[in-house]
C-alpha positions in Angstrom: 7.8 6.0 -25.5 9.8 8.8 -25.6 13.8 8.8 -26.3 13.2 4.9 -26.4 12.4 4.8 -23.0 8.3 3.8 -22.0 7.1 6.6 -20.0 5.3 5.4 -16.1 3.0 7.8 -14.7 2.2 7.1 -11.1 -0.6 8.5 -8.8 -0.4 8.2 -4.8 3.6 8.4 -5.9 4.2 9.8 -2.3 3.0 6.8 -0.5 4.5 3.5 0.4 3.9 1.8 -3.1 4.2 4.7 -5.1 7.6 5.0 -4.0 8.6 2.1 -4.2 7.1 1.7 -7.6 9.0 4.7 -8.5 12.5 3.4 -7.9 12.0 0.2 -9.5 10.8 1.4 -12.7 13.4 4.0 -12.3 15.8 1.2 -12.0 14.5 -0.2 -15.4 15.0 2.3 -17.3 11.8 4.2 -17.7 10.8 7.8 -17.5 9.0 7.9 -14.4 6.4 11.0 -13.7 4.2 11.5 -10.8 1.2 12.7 -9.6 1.1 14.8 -6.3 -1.9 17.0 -4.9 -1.1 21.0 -4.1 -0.3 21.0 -0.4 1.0 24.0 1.6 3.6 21.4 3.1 3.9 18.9 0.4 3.8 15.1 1.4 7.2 14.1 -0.4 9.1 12.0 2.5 9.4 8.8 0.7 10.5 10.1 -2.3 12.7 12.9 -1.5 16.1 10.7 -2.4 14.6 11.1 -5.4 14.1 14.5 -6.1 17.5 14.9 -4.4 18.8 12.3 -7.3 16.6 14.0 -10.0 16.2 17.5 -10.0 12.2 18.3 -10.6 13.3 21.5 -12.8 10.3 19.7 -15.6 12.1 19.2 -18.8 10.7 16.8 -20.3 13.5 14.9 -21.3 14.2 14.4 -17.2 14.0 10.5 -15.7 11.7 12.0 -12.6 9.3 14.4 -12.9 6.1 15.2 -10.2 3.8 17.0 -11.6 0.4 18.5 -9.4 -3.3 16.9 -10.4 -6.2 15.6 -8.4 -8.0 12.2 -9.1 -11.3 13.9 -8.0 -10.2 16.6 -10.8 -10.6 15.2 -14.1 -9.5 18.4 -16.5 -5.9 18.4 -14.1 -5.8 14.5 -15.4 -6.6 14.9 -18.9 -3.4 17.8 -19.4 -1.3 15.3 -17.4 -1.7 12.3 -19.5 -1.5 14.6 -22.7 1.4 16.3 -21.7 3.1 13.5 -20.5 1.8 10.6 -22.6 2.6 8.0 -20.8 2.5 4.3 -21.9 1.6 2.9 -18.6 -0.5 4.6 -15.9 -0.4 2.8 -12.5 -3.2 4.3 -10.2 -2.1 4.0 -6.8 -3.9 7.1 -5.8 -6.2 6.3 -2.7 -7.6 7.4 0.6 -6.0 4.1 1.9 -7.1 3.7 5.5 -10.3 1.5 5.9 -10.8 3.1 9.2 -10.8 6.2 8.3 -13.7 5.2 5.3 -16.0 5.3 8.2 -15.5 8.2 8.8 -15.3 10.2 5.7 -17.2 7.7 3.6 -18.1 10.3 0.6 -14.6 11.4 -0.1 -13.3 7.8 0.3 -15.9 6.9 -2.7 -15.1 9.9 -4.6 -11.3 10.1 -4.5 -11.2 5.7 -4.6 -14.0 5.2 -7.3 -14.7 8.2 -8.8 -11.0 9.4 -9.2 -10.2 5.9 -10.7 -13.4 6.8 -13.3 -11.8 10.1 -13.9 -8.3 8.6 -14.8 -9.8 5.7 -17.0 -11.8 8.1 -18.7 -8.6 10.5 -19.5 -7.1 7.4 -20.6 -9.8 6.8 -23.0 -10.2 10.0 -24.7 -6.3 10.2 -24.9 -6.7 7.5 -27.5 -3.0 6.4 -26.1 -2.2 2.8 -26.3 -1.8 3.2 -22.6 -2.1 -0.3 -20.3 -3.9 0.7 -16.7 -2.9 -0.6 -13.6 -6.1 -0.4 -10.8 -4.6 -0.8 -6.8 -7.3 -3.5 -6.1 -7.7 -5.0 -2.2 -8.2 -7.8 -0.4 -10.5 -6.0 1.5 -13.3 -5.7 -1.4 -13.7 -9.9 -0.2 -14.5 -8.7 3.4 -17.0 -11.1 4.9 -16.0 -13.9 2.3 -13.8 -16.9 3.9 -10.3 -17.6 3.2 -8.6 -18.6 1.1 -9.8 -16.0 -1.3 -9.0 -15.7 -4.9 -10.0 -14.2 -8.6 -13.0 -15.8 -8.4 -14.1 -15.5 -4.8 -17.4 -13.0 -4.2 -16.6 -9.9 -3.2 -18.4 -8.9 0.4 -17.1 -5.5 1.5 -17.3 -5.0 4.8 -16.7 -1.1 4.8 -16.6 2.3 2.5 -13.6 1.9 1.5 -13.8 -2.1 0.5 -16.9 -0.6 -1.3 -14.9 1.6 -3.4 -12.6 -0.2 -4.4 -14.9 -2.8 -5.7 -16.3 -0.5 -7.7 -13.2 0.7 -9.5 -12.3 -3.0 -10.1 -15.7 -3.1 -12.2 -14.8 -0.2 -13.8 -11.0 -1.2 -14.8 -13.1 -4.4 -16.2 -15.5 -2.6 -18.1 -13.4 -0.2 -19.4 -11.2 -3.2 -20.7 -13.9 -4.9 -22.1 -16.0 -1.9 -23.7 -13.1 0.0 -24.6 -10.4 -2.7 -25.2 -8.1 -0.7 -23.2 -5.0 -2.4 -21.8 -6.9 -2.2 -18.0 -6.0 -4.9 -15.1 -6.6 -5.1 -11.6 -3.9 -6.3 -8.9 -6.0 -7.8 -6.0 -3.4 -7.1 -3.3 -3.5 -8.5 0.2 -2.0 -6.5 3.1 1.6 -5.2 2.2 3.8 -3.3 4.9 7.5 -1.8 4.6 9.3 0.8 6.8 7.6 3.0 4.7 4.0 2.2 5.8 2.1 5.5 6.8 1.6 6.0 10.8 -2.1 5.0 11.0 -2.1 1.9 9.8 -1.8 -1.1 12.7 1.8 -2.6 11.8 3.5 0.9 11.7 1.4 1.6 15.1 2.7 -1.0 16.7 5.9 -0.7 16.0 6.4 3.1 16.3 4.4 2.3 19.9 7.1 -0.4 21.0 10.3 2.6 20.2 8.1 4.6 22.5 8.1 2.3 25.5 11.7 1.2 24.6 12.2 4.8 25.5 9.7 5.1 28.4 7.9 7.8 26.5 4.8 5.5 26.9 3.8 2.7 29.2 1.4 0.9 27.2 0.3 0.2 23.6 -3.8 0.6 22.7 -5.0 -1.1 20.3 -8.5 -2.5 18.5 -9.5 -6.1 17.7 -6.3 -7.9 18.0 -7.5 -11.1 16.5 -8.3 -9.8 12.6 -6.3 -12.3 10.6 -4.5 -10.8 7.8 -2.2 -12.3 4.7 0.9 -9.7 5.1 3.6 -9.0 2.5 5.9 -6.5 1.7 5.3 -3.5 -0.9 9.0 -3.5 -2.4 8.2 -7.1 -3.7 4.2 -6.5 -4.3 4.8 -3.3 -6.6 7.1 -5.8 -9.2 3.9 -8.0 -8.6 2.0 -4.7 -10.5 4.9 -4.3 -12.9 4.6 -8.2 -14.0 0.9 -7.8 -14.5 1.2 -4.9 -16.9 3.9 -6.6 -18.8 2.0 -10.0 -19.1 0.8 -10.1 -23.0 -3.0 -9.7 -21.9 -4.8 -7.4 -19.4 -6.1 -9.4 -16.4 -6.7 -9.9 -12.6 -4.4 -11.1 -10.1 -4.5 -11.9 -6.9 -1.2 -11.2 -4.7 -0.4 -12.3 -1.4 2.0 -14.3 0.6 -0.6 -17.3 1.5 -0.1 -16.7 5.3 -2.3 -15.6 7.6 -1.6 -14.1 11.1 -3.8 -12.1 13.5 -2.8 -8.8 14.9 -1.9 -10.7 18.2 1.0 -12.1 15.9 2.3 -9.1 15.0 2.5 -7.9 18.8 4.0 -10.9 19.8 6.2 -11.6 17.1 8.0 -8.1 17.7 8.1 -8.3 21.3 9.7 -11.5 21.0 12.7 -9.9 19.1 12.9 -8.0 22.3 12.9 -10.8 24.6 9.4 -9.0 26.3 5.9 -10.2 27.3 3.8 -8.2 25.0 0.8 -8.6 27.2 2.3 -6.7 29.9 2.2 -3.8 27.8 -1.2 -4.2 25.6 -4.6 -2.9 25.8 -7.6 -2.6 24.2 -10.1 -0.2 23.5 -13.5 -0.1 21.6 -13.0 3.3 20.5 -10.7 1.2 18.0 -13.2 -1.2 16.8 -14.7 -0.9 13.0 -18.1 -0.4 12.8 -18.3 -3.6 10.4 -14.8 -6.1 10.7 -13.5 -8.2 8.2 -12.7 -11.2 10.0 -10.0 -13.2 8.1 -8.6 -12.4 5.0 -5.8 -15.5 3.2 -4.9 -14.8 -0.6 -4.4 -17.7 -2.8 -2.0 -16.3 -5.6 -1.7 -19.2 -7.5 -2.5 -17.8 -10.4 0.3 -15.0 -10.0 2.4 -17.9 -9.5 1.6 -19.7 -12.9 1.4 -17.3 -15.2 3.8 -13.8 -13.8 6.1 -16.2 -11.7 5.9 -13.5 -9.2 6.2 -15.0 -5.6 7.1 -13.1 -2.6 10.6 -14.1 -0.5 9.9 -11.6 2.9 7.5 -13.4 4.8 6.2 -12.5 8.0 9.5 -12.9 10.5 11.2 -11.1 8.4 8.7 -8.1 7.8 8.1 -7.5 11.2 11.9 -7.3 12.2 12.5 -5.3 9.4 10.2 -2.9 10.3 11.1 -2.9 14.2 14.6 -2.3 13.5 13.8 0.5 11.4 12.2 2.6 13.8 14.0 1.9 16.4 17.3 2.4 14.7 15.9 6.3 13.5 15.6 6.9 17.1 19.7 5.8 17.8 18.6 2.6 19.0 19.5 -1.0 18.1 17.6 -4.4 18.6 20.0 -5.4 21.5 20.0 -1.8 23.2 15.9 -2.4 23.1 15.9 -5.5 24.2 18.0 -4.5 27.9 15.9 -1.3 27.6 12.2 -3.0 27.4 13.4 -5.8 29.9 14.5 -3.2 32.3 10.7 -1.4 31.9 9.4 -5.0 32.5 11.0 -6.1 35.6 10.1 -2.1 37.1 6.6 -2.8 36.4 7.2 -6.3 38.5 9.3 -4.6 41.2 12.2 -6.7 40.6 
């Protein structure tokens, strides 16, 4: 507490949650300070109407401070949480692409699990009454069938799922051994117009502005028939502030309790456009997981009970949301797509 404000200190502040996070604890009054890693061009985009709003000149006194630290460097994370003290630590901090695992499976482990040991461990020898928010996932229940909830076994289909089910064991221990303030937020898919560029939502819909403006012909994509339970992150980081405001430390899981495959996604934006998405879809192995996790459907009844979190933006809405965004950055709305894509369609039919 400092000034009577709590003090939030937020790793992975520079991605879609983090930012998010950011402007709704900002919003409620707290100091807000964030974690970002030295780069020579600094990953700041989601956050910059913030900096813009809140100079990062580092007094301490400031609402919005970044400040630079590693989760795979534990000395950077112990001066952090002693300079800034912080009475809750949200650790959003992540390589976040389960592809990607696959491919770089030891830095995956150490920045996921080991940089969540390293944090938990500055927390504890801070001897701060901090409370500890771990960035659970849905994918740690991998191979397990839906609907999956707190007490469903985890099956991780990949190094990343892996991960992350060891940091949720950690969070636990460290609450139970240490009697720190430590829970876990299970979190099922959650996209935004802020989702980062790899991931298969923002693909899709960055792909479909890219036809609209006949810089591609066709959209490539992997297994198209992965069921996922999608949300949105503006409403799934007040999820993570409820659970470190409920009166105990626990586990939630979050979620919508909707499932949809990939196909859905597809279909459901080209259907905003008035298009048949198969005309423009194909798929490719080279895009196919090593291990899949077939179906994932969260049951968040227990977020419902006890936070009364529950999400409004359900799927419609999230994918038009996020196809309107990117098309209107490019000067283009809805309607102007729609002529635009059924122009492409009827060329590729010779009409």
């Amino acid at each position: 507490m400092q000034n009577g404000k709590k003090v939030a200190l937020i790793t992975g502040i520079g991605g879609q949650d983090g930012s998010y996070l950011a402007e709704l604890l900002l919003d409620k009054g707290y100091l807000v300070r964030g974690i970002i890693r030295r780069a020579s061009y600094p990953n700041t985009k989601r956050i910059d109407h913030l900096l813009a709003k809140y100079p990062n000149d580092h007094e301490e006194e400031n609402s919005f401070i970044l400040a630079y630290a590693d989760l795979t460097d534990s000395q950077s994370l112990r001066k952090v949480i002693e300079r800034f003290k912080p009475d809750e630590v949200y650790n959003l901090g992540a390589q976040s692409h389960v592809g990607i695992s696959f491919d770089s499976p030891q830095s995956t482990i150490n920045i996921n699990l080991m940089g969540t040991l390293n944090i938990l461990e500055a927390v504890r020898q801070s001897g701060l009454p901090i409370r500890f928010y771990q960035a659970s996932s849905s994918e740690m229940f991998g191979a397990s069938p839906p609907p999956q909830n707190e007490s469903t076994k985890f099956l991780p289909q990949s190094p990343y799922g892996i991960a992350k089910v060891g940091a949720f064991h950690l969070t636990r221990l460290y609450r139970d051994a240490y009697k720190i303030f430590a829970s876990n937020g299970i979190l099922f898919n959650h996209e935004s117009p802020r989702r980062g560029l790899n991931f298969v939502t923002k693909k899709i819909t960055q792909e479909i502005v890219k036809l609209v403006l006949g810089e591609k012909k066709e959209i490539v994509l992997g297994n198209l028939d992965a069921k996922r339970d999608w949300g949105f992150s503006k409403e799934y980081v007040e999820a993570m502030w409820k659970i470190l405001q409920h009166n105990i430390p626990d586990d939630f899981v979050i979620a919508t309790e909707e499932t949809h495959t990939v196909r859905d996604f597809i279909k459901e934006c080209f259907d905003l456009l008035g298009a048949d998405y198969t005309k423009f879809i194909k798929t490719s192995g080279r895009y196919l997981r090593p291990a899949e996790v077939p179906a994932l459907l969260g049951d968040s009844t227990k977020a419902k009970n006890i936070l009364k979190w529950e999400p409004k933006v359900k799927f419609k809405e999230l994918a038009k949301m996020m196809l309107e965004h990117d098309l209107n950055e490019r000067g283009i709305s809805l309607e102007e797509a729609s002529i635009k894509i059924k122009n492409i369609e009827n060329q590729k039919h010779g009409i």
